[in-house]
C-alpha positions in Angstrom: 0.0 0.0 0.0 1.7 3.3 -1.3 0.4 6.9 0.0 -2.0 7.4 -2.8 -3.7 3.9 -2.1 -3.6 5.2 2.2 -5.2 8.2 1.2 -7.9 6.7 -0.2 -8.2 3.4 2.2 -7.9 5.4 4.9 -11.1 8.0 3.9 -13.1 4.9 3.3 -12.1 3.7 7.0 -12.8 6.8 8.7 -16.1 6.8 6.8 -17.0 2.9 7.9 -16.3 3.8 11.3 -17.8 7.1 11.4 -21.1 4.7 10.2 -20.6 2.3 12.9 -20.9 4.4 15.6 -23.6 6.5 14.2 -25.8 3.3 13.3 -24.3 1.3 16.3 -27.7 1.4 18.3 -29.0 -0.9 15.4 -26.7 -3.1 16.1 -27.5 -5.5 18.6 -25.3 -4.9 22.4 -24.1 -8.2 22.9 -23.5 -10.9 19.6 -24.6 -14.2 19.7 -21.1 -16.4 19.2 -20.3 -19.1 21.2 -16.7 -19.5 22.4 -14.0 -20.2 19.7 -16.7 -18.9 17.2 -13.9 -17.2 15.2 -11.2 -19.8 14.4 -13.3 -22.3 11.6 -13.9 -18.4 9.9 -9.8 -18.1 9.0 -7.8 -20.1 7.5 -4.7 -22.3 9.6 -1.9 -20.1 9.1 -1.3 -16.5 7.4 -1.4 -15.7 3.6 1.4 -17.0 1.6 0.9 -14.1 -1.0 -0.2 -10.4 0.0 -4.1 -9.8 -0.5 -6.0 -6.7 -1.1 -7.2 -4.4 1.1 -10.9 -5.2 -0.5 -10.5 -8.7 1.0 -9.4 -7.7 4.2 -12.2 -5.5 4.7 -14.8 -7.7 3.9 -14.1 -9.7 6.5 -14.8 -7.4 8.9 -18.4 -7.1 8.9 -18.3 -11.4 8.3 -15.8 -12.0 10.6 -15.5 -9.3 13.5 -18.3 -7.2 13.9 -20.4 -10.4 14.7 -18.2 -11.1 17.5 -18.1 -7.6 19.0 -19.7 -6.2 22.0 -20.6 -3.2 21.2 -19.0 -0.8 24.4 -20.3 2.3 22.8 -23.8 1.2 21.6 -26.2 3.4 24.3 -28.0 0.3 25.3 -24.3 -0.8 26.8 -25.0 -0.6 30.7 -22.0 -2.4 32.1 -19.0 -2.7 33.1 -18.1 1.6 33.1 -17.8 4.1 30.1 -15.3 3.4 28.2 -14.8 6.5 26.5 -14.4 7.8 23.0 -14.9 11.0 21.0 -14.4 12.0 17.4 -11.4 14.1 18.2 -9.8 11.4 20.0 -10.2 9.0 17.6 -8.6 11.3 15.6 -5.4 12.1 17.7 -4.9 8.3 18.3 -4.4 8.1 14.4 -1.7 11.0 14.1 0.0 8.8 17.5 -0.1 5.9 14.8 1.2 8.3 11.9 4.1 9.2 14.2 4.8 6.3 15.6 7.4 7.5 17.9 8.3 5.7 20.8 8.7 8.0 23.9 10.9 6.3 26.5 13.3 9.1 26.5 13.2 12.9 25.5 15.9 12.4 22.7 13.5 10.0 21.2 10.6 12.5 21.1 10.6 15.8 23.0 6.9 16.6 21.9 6.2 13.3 22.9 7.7 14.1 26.1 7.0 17.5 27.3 3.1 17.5 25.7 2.4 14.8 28.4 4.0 17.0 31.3 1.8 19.8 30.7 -1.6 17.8 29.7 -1.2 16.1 33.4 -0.7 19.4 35.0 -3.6 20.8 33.0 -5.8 17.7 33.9 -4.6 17.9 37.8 -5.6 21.4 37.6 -9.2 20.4 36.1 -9.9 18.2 39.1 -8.4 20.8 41.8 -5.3 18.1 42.7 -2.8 19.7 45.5 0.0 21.4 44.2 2.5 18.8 45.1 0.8 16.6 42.2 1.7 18.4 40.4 5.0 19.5 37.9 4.8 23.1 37.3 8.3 24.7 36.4 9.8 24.1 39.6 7.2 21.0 41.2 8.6 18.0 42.5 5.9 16.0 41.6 4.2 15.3 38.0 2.1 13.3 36.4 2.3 10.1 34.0 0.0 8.5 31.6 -0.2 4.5 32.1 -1.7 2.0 30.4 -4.4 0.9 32.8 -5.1 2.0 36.7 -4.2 -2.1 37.3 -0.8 -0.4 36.1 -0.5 2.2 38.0 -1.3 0.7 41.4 1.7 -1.6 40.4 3.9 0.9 39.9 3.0 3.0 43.3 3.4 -0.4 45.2 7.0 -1.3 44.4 8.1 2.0 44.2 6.5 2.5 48.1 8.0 -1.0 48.7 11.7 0.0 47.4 11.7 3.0 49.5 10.5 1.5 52.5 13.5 -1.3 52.2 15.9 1.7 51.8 14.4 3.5 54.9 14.5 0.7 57.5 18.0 -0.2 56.1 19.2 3.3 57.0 17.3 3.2 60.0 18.7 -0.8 61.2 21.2 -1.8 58.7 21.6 -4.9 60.5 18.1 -6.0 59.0 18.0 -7.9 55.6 15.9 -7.1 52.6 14.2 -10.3 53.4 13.9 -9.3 57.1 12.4 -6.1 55.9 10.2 -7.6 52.8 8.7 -10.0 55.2 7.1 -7.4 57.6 5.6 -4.9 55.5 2.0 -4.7 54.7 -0.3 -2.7 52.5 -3.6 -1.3 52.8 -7.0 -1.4 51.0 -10.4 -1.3 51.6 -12.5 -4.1 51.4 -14.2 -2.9 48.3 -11.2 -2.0 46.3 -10.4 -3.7 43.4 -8.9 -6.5 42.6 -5.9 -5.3 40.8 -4.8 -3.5 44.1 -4.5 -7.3 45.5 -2.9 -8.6 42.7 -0.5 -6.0 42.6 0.6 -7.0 46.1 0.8 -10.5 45.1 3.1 -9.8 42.1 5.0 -7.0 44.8 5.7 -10.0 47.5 3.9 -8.2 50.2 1.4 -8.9 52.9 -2.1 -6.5 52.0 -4.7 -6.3 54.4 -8.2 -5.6 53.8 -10.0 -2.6 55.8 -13.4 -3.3 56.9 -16.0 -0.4 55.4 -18.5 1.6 56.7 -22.4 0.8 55.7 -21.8 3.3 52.5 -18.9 1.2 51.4 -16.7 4.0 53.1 -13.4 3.4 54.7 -13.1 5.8 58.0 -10.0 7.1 59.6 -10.7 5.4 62.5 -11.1 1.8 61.4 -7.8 2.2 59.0 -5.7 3.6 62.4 -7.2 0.7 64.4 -5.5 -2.0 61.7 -2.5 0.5 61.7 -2.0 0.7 65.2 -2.8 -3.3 66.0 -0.1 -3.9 62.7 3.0 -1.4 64.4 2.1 -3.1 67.8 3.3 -6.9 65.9 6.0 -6.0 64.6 5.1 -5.0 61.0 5.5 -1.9 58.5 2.7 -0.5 56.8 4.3 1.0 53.6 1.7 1.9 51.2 -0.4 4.9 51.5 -1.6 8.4 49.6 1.5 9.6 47.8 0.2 8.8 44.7 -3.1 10.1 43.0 -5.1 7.6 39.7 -7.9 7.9 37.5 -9.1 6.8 33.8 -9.6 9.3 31.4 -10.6 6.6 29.2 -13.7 5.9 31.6 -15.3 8.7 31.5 -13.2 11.9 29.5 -14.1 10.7 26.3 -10.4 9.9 25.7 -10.3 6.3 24.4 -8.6 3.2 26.1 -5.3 3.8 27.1 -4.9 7.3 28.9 -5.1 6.4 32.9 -3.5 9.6 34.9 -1.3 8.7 37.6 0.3 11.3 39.8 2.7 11.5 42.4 4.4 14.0 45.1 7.5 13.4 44.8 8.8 11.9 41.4 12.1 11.0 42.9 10.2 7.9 44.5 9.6 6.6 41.4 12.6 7.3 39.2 14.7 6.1 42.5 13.3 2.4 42.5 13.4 2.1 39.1 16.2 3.5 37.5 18.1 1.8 34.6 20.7 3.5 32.5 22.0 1.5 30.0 24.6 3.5 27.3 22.4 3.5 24.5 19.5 5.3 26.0 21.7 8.1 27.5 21.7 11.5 25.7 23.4 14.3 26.1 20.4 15.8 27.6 20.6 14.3 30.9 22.7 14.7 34.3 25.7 12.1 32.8 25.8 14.1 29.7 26.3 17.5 32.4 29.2 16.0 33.5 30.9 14.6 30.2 30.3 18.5 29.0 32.1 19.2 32.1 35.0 17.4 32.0 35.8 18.3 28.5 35.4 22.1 29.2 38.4 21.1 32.1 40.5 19.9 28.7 39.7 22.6 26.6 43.0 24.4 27.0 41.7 26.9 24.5 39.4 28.4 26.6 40.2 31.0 29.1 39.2 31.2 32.4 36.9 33.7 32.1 34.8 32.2 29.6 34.4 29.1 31.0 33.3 30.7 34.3 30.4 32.1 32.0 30.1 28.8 30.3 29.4 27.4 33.5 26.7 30.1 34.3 25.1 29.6 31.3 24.9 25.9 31.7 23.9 26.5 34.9 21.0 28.3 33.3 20.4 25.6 30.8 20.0 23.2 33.1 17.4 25.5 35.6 15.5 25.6 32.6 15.6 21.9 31.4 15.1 20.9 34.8 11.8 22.5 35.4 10.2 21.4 32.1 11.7 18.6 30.4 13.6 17.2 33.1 10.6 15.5 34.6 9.6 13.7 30.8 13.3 13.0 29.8 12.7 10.3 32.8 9.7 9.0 32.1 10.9 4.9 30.8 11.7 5.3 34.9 7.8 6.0 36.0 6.4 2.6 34.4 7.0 -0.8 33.5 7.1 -1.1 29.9 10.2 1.2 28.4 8.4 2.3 25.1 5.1 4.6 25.4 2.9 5.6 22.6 2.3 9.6 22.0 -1.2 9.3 24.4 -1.0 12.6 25.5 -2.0 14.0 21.9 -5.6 12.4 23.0 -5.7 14.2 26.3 -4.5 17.7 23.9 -7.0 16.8 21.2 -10.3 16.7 24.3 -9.3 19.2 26.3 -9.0 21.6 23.6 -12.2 21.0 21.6 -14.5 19.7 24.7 -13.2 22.2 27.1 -13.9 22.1 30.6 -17.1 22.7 30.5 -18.2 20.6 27.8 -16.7 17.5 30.3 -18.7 18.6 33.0 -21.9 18.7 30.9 -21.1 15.7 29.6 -20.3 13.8 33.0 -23.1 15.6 34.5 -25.8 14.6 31.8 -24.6 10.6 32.9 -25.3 11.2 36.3 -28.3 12.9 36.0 -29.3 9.7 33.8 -28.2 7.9 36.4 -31.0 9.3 39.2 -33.4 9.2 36.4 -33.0 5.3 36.4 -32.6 5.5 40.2 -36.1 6.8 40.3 -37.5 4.1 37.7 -36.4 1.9 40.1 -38.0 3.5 43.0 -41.1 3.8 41.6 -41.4 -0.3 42.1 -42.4 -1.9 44.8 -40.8 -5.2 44.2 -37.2 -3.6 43.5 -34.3 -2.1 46.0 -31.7 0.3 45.3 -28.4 -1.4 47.1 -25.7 1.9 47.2 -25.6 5.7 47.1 -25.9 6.6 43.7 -23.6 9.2 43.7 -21.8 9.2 40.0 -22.9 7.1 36.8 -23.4 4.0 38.4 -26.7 2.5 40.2 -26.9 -1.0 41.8 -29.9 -2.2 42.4 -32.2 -5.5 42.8 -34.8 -7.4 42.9 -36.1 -7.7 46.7 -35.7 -11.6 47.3 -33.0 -14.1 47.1 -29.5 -14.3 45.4 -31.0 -16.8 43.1 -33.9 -14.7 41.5 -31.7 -12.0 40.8 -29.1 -14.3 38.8 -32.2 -15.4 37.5 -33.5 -12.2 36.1 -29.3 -11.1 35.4 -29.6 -14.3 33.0 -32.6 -13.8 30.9 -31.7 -9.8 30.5 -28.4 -10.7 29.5 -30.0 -13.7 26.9 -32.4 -11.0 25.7 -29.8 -9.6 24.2 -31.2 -6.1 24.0 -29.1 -4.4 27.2 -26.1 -5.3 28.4 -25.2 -5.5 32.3 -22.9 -7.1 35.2 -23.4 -8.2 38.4 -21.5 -7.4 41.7 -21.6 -8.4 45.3 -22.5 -6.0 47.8 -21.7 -7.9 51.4 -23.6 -11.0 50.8 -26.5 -10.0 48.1 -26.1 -10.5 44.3 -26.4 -7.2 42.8 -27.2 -5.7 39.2 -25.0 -3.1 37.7 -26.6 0.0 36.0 -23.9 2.0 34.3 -24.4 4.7 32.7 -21.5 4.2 29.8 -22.3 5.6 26.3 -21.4 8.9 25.0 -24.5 8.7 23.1 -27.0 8.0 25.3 -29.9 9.4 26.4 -33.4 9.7 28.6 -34.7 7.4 26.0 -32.3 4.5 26.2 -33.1 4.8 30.2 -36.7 4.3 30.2 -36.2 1.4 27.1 -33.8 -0.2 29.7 -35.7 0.0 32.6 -39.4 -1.3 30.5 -37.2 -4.2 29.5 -35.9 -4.9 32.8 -39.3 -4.6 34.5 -41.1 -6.5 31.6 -38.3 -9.5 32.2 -38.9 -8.9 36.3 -42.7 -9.6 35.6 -42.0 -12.6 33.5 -39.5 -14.0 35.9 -41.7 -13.6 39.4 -44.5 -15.3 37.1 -42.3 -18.3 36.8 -41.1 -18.3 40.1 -44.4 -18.2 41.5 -46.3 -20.7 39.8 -43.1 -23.2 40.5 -43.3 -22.2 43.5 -47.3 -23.0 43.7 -46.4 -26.6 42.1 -44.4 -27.7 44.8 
């Protein structure tokens, strides 16, 4: 495929997908495949001989789309948003274009230095204390990770390595072993389960804290486990230093832009800095002191003007430091070395949304959100389970675990809306989320007609089952 032939695919692409999601709620939310669907569609093993472009895209209507849930359709109620817009569509295909791989700020200084200033911008946004963030002088900053799962990762080990090097200093006669067996982290008992995976992958003990009856962790029972953990011995490690959220959920930037912010930078870059030759640049503190040392052999030079050499580098390096210092270190803030250019989605948004076209936007979800709330209310038979304080709404029939996994079942097999369950203590809960960027008041009252129809259909059942026994 040369340029022309691009051009030309690629208008026909943005114009199928540009189709798809403006038809998607035709398309129905969840396909009907059965597992390992796709494999008797493709042949063995790839294409001996190049094919066209005209074959390839065939197949995706035959092949993919009838294997797709569709996130984006606004009958999609699980899970959470996952976000998309036009424009970011659109910056994720000028990341592709560029293709630069950002580990370093040699290898792409836009890449680099657009992401320190869209994390400040964003920390700004949602009013995050100055220490998050990187300003010209900050010694914090933010990062762009693949995934919150990622991030929580990255804040554990890098709490873990310097709480190793603290109690070192503090009893050198302790080993790292010694040390690694006796620290423990903290989460709530409704957290997620990447924060106990990432402590399982981390080598460290995590204890749950017990909630409050609005699935709120309080002060006071977090200092009781604290204070009964110091008492035996052990040391807790792993608390607010560190700040994470998805854009990609919810800031109609699509999957991957999750924000991750620290207070002090240094934490990070400390427990995880490499420095092979070949990714060193003259850019960096090494490269300082090779520029140094030769301005020591320059014989050439008088004193004079290296003293003003000196001040000017001096300069340089003030300036670097409080901009691009903080991206030229970025392959030390995560686990992968590459990065894709992800920022450009977060430029892209925030530019032609603005700020207050994000807050309409989240604030017409969760006044969506109450409107289902209230559909629910409005029945007898059904209970709201949680606060509905965002996009989300659990709720419930009122009767057993079973009936609701039940009525889960036959919405799911319907086909027509799409939602998850949770657990809330012991009951079986639905999950109403609020996801598309499309939807509306409409979709809400279809959903909940739908849900209520299926409720009547399924306490039928139940009853005259019930009645036959």
């Amino acid at each position: 495929m040369d340029a022309a032939e691009f051009r030309k695919r690629g208008k026909e692409m943005v114009d199928y997908i540009a189709d798809y999601l403006e038809k998607i709620d035709k398309r129905q939310v969840f396909p009907d495949v059965e597992p390992g669907y796709l494999r008797p569609l493709i042949p063995d093993c790839a294409p001996q001989d190049p094919e066209s472009f005209e074959d390839v895209f065939k197949d995706i209507e035959k092949i993919i789309m009838p294997g797709v849930t569709h996130w984006h359709s606004p009958y999609f109620f699980a899970y959470f948003p996952a976000a998309s817009s036009f424009p970011a569509l659109l910056a994720d295909m000028l990341c592709g274009g560029i293709g630069c791989v950002g580990f370093s700020w040699a290898a792409s200084p836009a890449c680099t230095e657009l992401e320190t200033v869209m994390l400040d911008w964003l920390g700004k946004m949602i009013h995050l204390p100055e220490d998050f963030l990187a300003g010209k002088d900050g010694q914090g900053g933010g990062v762009i990770q693949g995934s919150a799962s990622e991030a929580t990762l990255i804040s554990l080990l890098a709490a873990r390595t310097k709480s190793i090097r603290r109690v070192q200093s503090e009893k050198p006669e302790l080993t790292e072993a010694d040390i690694m067996g006796r620290l423990v982290a903290y989460a709530s008992d409704q957290a997620h389960s990447s924060v106990e995976r990432a402590a399982l992958i981390g080598g460290v003990k995590i204890k749950s804290v017990p909630s409050d009856e609005t699935f709120s962790v309080c002060g006071s029972a977090l200092k009781k486990v604290l204070d009964e953990d110091k008492a035996s011995g052990l040391i807790p490690f792993f608390f607010a230093d560190s700040f994470n959220f998805n854009p990609h959920k919810w800031l109609l930037v699509n999957f991957d832009c999750s924000a991750m912010w620290v207070k002090k930078r240094s934490d990070l870059t400390g427990a995880f800095k490499l420095e092979p030759l070949y990714l060193q640049h003259h850019y960096q503190e090494s490269g300082d002191a090779n520029r140094e040392q030769c301005n020591k052999q320059e014989n050439a030079v008088t004193l004079e003007l290296r003293f003003t050499l000196q001040r000017l580098d001096l300069l340089r390096k003030k300036i670097y430091c409080s901009f691009a210092f903080l991206k030229e270190k970025y392959k030390h803030w995560q686990i992968p070395l590459g990065r894709r250019f992800r920022s450009l989605k977060l430029w892209f948004v925030l530019r032609m949304y603005g700020v207050t076209g994000l807050q309409e936007h989240i604030r017409k979800h969760v006044r969506l959100s109450h409107q289902f709330e209230h559909l629910v209310l409005q029945d007898e038979r059904f209970e709201i389970c949680a606060e509905v304080v965002l996009g989300l709404v659990c709720f419930r029939l009122k009767g057993s675990n079973e009936l609701n996994k039940a009525l889960l079942k036959s919405i799911n097999e319907a086909k027509k809306i799409h939602l998850v369950p949770c657990h809330l203590r012991e009951k079986f809960v639905l999950r109403f989320a609020i996801c598309a960027r499309t939807v509306e008041s409409t979709h809400i009252r279809f959903a909940w007609q739908h849900i209520s129809q299926l409720a009547t259909d399924l306490l039928k059942t139940w009853q005259q089952n019930y009645h036959q026994q």
